[in-house]
C-alpha positions in Angstrom: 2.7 -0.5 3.8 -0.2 0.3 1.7 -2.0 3.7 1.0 -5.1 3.7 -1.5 -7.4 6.3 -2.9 -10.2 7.3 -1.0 -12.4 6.1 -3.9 -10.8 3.1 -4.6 -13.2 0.6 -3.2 -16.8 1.6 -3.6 -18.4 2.2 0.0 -20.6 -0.5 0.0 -18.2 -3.3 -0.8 -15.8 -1.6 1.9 -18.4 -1.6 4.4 -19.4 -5.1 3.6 -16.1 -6.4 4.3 -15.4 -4.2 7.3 -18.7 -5.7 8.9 -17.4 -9.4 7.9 -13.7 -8.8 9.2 -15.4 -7.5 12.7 -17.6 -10.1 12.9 -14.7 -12.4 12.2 -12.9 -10.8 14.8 -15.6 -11.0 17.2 -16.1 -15.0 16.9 -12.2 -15.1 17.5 -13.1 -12.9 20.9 -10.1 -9.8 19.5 -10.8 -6.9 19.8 -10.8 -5.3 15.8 -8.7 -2.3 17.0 -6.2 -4.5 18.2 -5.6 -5.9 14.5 -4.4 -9.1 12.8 -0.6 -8.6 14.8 -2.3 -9.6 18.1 -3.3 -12.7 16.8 -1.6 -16.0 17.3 0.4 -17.4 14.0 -2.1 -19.7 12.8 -5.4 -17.3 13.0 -3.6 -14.6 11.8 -2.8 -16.7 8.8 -6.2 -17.2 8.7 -7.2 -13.8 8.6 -4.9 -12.8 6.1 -5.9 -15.7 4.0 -9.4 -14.6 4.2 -9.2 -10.7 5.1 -6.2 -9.1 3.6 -6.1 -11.0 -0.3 -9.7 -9.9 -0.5 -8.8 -6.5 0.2 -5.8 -6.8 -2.2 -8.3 -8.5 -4.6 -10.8 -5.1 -3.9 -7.8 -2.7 -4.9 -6.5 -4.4 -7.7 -10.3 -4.5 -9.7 -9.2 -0.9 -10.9 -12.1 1.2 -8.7 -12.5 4.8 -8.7 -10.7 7.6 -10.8 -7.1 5.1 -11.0 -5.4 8.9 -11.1 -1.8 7.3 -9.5 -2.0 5.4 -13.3 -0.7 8.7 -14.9 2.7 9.4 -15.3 2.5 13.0 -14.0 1.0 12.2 -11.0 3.3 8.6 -10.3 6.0 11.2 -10.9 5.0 13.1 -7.9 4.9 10.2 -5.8 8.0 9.2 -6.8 9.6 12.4 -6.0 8.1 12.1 -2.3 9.5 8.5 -1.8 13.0 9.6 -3.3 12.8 13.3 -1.1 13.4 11.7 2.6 15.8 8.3 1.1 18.8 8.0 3.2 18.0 10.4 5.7 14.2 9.4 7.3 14.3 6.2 6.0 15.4 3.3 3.5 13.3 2.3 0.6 12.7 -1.6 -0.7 10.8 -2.5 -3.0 7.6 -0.5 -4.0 4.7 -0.2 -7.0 2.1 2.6 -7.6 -0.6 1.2 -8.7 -3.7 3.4 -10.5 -5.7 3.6 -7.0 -3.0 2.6 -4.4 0.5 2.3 -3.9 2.9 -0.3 -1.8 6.0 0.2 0.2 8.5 -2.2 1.7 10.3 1.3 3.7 12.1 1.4 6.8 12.1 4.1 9.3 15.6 5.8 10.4 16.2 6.2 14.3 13.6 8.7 15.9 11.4 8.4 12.4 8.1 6.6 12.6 6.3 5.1 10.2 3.5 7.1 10.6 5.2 10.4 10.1 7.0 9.1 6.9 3.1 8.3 5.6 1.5 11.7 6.7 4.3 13.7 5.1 3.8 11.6 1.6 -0.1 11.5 2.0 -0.2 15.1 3.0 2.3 16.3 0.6 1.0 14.2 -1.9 -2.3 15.3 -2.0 -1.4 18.9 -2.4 0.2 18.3 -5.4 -1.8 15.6 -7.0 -4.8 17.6 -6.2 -3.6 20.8 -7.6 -2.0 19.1 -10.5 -5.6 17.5 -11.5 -7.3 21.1 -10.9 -9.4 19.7 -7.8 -9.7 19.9 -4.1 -10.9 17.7 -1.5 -9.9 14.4 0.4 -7.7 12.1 -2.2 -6.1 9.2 0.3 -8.6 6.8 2.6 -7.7 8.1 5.9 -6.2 4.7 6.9 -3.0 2.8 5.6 -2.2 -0.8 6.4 1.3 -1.8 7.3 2.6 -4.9 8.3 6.2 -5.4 10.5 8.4 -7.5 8.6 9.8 -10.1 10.9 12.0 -12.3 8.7 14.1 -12.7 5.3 11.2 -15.1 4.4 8.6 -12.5 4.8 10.9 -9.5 3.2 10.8 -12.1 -0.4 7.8 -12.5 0.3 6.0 -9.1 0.1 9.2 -8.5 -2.8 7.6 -11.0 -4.7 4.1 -9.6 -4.0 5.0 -6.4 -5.4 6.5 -7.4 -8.3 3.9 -9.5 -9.2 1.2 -7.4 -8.5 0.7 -5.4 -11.9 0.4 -8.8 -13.3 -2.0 -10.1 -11.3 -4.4 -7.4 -11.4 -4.3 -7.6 -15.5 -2.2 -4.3 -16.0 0.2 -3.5 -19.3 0.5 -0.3 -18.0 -0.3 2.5 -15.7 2.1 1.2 -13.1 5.4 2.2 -11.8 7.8 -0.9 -10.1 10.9 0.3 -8.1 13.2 -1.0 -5.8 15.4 1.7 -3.3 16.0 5.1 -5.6 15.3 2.9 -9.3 12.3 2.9 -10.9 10.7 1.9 -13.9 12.3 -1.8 -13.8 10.9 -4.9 -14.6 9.7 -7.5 -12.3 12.9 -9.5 -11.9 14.9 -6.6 -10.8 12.5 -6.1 -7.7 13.4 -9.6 -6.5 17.1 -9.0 -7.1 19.4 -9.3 -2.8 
């Protein structure tokens, strides 16, 4: 799962590659609402190949005010994935980044997803919003998830975290953890 900032990607670039995924979309005759999941395997490997690493590329070119990068406000975060662990739901591997954050989580029985994400967004904005002394909308409104369907594809999006500091050029202003650790180094994220 993936939350961002709601300045993290500067509107025009957002709405240039909202337009180019629906047109996509539209040439594959899917409706966009519907999303990658309803796609058979090979055009949704398509899509992600085109559609999702831009996106991922887009988040990781450090845009907007990269507040998640301080250790105050990571700290909060991390507080809010630790408050619900064992009881709501089970953590994997997960990264904040300084404009978004990733989560490999897993719902308890009668928990969805969607309530786990409202109650960190929600609760998270409060805080990180009073902590910085400001008011106003701090998460884009959507989050993108993905249902893990195999071991393969659990290593995979493990490796993707771990990796993903790295990749976008960062020394710092990121926090890697895996279940209730944090602050470990890539290797330990890929650990079974």
């Amino acid at each position: 799962m993936t939350t961002r900032l709601a300045d993290s990607i500067p509107p025009s670039v957002r709405d240039e590659w909202i337009a180019q995924r629906s047109s996509w979309f539209a040439q594959h005759g899917v409706n966009p609402e519907a999303g990658p999941d309803s796609l058979p395997e090979i055009e949704r490997t398509e899509f992600h190949r085109k559609f999702t690493a831009r996106f991922h590329e887009l988040l990781d070119a450090g845009h907007g005010s990269c507040c998640l990068a301080r250790n105050e406000v990571a700290g909060i975060l991390i507080e809010l994935f630790l408050g619900g662990l064992g009881k709501d739901y089970e953590l994997d591997a997960w990264v904040i980044m300084p404009n978004h954050f990733h989560v490999i989580v897993e719902p308890a029985e009668g928990t969805t997803l969607g309530a786990i994400v409202k109650r960190w967004k929600g609760a998270g904005a409060r805080r990180i919003n009073q902590w910085l002394g400001q008011s106003g909308s701090l998460w884009q409104a959507e989050a993108f998830d993905h249902i893990v369907r195999s071991e393969r594809q659990l290593n995979h999006f493990r490796r993707y975290i771990a990796e993903n500091p790295s990749k976008a050029g960062l020394g710092e202003g990121y926090v890697l953890g895996r279940c209730d650790r944090f602050g470990i180094a890539p290797e330990e994220v890929m650990e079974t």
